[in-house]
C-alpha positions as CSV (number, residue, x, y, z in Angstrom):
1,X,49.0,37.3,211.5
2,X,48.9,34.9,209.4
3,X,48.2,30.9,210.4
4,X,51.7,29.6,208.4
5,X,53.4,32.3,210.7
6,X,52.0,31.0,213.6
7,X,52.6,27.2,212.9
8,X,56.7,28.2,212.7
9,X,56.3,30.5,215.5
10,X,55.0,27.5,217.4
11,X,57.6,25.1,216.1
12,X,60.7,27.5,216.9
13,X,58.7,28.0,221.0
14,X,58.3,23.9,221.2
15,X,62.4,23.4,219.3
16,X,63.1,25.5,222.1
17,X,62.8,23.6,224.7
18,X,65.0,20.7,223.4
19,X,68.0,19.9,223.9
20,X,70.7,19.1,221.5
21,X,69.8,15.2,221.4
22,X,66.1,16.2,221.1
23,X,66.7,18.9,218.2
24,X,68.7,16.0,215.9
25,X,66.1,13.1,216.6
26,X,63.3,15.9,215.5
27,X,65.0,16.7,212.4
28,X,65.9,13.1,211.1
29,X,62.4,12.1,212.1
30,X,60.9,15.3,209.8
31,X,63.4,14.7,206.8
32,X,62.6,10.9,206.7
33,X,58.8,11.6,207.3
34,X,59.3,14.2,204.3
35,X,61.5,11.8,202.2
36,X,58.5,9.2,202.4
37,X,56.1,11.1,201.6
38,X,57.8,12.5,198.6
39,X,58.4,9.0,197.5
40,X,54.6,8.0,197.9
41,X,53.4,11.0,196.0
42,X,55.7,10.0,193.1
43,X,55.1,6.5,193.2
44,X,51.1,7.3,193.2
45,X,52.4,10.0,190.1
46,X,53.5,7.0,187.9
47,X,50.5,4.9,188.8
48,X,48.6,7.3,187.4
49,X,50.8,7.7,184.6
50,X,50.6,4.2,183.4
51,X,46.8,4.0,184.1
52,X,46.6,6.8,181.7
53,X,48.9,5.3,179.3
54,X,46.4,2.1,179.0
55,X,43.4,4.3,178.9
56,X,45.0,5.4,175.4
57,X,45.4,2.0,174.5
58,X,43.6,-0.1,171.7
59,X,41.4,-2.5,174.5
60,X,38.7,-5.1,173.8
61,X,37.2,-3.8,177.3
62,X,33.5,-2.2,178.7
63,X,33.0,0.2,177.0
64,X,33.9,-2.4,173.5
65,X,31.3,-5.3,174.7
66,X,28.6,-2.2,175.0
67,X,29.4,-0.9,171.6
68,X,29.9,-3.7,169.4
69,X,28.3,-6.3,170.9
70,X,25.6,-4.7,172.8
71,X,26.1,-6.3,176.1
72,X,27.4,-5.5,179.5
73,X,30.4,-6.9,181.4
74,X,32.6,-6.4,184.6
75,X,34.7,-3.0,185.0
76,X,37.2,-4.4,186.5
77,X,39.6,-4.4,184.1
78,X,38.7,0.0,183.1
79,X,41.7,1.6,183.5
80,X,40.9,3.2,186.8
81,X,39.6,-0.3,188.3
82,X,42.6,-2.5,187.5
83,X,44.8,-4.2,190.1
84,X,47.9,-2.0,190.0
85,X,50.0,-5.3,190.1
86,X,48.1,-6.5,187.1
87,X,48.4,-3.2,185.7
88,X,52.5,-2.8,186.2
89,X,52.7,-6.5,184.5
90,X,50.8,-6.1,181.6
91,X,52.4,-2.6,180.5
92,X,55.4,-4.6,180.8
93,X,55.1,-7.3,178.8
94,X,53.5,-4.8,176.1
95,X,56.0,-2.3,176.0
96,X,58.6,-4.9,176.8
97,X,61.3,-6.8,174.2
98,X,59.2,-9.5,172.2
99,X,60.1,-13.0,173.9
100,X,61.1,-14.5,170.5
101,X,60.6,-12.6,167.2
102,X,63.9,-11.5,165.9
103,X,63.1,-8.3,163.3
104,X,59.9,-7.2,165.5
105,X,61.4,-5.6,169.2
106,X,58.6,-5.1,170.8
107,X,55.6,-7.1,171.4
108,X,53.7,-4.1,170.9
109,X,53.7,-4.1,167.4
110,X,53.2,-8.1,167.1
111,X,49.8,-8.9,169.0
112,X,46.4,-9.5,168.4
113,X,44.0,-6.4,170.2
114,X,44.1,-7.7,174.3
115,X,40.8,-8.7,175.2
116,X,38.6,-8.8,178.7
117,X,37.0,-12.4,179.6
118,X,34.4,-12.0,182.1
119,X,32.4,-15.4,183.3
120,X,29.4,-13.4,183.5
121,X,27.3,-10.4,181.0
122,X,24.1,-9.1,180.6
123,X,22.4,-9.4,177.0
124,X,18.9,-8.2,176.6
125,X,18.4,-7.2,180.3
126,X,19.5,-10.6,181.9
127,X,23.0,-11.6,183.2
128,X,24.0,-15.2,181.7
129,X,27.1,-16.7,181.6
130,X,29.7,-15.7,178.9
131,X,31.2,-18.4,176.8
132,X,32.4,-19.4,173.6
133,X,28.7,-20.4,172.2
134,X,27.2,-17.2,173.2
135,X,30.3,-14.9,171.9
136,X,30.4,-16.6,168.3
137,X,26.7,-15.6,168.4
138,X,27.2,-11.7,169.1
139,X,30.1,-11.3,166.8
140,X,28.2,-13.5,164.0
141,X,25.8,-10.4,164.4
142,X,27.3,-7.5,166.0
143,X,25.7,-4.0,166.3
144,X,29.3,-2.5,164.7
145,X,32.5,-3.7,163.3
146,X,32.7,-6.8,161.4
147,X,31.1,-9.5,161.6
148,X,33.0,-13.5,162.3
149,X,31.5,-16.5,162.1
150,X,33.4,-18.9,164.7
151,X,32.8,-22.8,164.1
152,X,32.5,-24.3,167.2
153,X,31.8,-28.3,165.8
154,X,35.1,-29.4,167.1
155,X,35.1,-28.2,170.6
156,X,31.2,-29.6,171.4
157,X,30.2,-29.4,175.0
158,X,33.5,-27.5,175.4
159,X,31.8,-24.1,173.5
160,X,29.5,-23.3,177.0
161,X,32.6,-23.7,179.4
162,X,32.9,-20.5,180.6
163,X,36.2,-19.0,182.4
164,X,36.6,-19.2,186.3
165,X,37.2,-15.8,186.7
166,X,37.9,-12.3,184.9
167,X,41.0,-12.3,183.3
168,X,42.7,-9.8,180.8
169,X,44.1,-12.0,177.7
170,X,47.4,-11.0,175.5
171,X,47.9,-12.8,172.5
172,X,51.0,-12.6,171.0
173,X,50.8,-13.0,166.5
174,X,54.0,-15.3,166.3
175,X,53.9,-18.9,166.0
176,X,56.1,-21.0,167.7
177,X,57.5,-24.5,167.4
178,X,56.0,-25.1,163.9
179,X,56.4,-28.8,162.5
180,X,57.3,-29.9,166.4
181,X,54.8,-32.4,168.5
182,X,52.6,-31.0,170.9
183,X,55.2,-32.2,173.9
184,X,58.2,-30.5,171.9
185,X,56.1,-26.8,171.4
186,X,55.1,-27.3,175.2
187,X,59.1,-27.6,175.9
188,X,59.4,-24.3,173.4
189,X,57.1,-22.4,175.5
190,X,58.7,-23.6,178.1
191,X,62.4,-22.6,177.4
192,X,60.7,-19.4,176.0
193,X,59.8,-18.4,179.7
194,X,62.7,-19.5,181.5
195,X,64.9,-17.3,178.8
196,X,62.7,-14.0,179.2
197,X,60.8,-14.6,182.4
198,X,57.6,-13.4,180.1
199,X,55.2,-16.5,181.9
200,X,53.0,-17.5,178.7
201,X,50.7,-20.1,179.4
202,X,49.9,-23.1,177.6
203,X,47.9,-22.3,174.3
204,X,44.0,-22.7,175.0
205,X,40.8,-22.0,173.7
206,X,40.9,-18.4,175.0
207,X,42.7,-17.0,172.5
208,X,39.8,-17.8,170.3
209,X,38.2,-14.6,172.2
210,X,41.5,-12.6,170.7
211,X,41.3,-13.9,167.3
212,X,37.3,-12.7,167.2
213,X,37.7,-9.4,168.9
214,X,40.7,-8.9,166.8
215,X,38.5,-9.8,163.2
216,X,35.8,-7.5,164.6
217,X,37.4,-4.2,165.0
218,X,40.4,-4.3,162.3
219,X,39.1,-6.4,159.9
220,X,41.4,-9.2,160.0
221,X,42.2,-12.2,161.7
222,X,45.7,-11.2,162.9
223,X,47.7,-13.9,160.7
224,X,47.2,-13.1,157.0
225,X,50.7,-13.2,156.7
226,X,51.3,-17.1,158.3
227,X,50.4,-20.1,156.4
228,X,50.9,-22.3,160.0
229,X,47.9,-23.7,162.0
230,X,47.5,-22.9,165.7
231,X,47.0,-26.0,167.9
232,X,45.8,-25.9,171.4
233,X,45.3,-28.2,174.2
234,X,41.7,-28.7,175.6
235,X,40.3,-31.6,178.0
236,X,36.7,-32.7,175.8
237,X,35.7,-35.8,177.4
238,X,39.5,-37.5,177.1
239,X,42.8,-35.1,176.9
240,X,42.8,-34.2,173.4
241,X,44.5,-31.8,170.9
242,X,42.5,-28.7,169.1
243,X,43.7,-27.3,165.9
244,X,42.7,-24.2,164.8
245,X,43.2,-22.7,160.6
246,X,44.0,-19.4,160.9
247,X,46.0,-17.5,158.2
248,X,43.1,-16.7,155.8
249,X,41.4,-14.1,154.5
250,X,38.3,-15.7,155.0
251,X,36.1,-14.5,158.2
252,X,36.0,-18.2,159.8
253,X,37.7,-19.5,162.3
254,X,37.6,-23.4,162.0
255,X,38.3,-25.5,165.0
256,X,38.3,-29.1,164.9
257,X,39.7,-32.1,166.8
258,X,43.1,-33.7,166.5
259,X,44.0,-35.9,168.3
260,X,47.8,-36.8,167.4
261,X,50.5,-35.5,168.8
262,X,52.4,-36.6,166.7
263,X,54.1,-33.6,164.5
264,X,52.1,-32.0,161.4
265,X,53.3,-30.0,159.0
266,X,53.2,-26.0,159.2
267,X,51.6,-26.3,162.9
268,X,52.6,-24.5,165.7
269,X,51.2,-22.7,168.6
270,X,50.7,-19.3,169.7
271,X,52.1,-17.0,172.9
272,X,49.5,-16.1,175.4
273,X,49.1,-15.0,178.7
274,X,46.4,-13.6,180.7
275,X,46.6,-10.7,183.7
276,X,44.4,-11.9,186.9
277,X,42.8,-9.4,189.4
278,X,43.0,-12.0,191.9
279,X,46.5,-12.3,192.2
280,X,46.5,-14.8,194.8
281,X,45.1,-17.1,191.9
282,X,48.1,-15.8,189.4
């Protein structure tokens, strides 16, 4: 006899002994039980679903540092270590309607390759911090791809400030609020989010990180096709304003101070956001 037969010949000697009342409470409780656990097994079925689906994507991750760069970071961010919640909101917002651009639907086909931060790495056996300064140095001189030189002049101490924790960066290739102050493209970014819900944060030196990783596996800045400047928003001592020249076929990235904020022709800023494992910190 086999051990199924005696599990139901058990069940039908215990349902037996019940009484009517007894028999329906047993059989809502087993159908529920069932109906959750069907539900959980799907639900885990499309996590791993999308996990897969980022595994396939184009990510300035690990395994990217290692090869290109020839350094070692945090594995949070692999695709079977990210925060689920992270996860869900990043797949969203990449496979989701562009916030603003009008002939492009998806911000898919409009962004600059994502990119891991981490706040620490190890480069030649020891773990330092990871900042600006010491990522224009590996991808002035990577090991593959193509190599970037970043100024850093403008942004002075500012190049060693690292990032207070790991963070996955989207940078988004449209630029917003173009001839407008810095107060007015602030407001743009603003209304941007409260139209679409898609949360992109005020433009900072991060995406610096995007434009370089960007450069050093396709070959191209990501805006050979805009003639605006990006400005970002830094504290360097007092508040001030940094303007980045992008648009060029040029591998530079110049970055230097400007203080007005007042508006200047054919500058605008950029759409970021950035995907926290530490949600609590969101």
């Amino acid at each position: 006899m086999s051990f199924s037969t005696l599990c139901n010949d058990a069940r039908k000697l215990t349902l037996s002994y019940l009484d009517n009342r007894s028999t329906t409470c047993y059989s809502t409780t087993c159908k529920k039980a069932y109906g959750e656990t069907q539900a959980h097994r799907e639900q885990g079925m499309r996590e791993q679903g999308m996990r897969e689906c980022y595994r396939g994507l184009q990510i300035f991750g690990k395994k990217e540092y290692k090869d290109y760069l020839g350094v070692d970071i945090t594995d949070e961010y692999d695709w079977d270590k990210i925060n689920i919640v992270a996860l869900r909101s990043f797949m969203i917002d990449y496979f989701g309607k562009h916030p603003v651009h009008t002939t492009c639907k998806l911000a898919r086909y409009q962004h600059l390759i994502p990119i891991v931060l981490p706040t620490t790495m190890v480069r030649n056996g020891s773990r330092v911090e990871f900042n600006m300064e010491r990522f224009a140095e590996l991808v002035a001189n990577p090991q593959k791809g193509h190599a970037i030189t970043i100024s850093l002049l403008g942004l002075g101490d500012h190049a060693k400030k690292i990032v207070s924790e790991p963070r996955l960066l989207l940078v988004l290739k449209t630029v917003v609020g173009v001839d407008e102050s810095w107060e007015d493209q602030i407001k743009e970014l603003a209304k941007i989010n409260d139209a679409t819900g898609f949360g992109c944060s005020n433009p900072s030196f991060l995406q610096l990180f995007a434009f370089g990783a960007h450069y050093l596996v396709n070959r191209e800045s990501g805006l050979e096709n805009f003639s605006e400047g990006c400005r970002m928003q830094e504290k360097i001592k007092d508040e001030r304003i940094c303007t980045t020249g992008f648009g060029m076929r040029d591998p530079q990235l110049p970055i230097y101070l400007e203080d007005s904020r007042q508006a200047i022709p054919h500058l605008g800023v950029l759409i970021q956001k950035y995907y926290l494992q530490n949600l609590s910190t969101a």
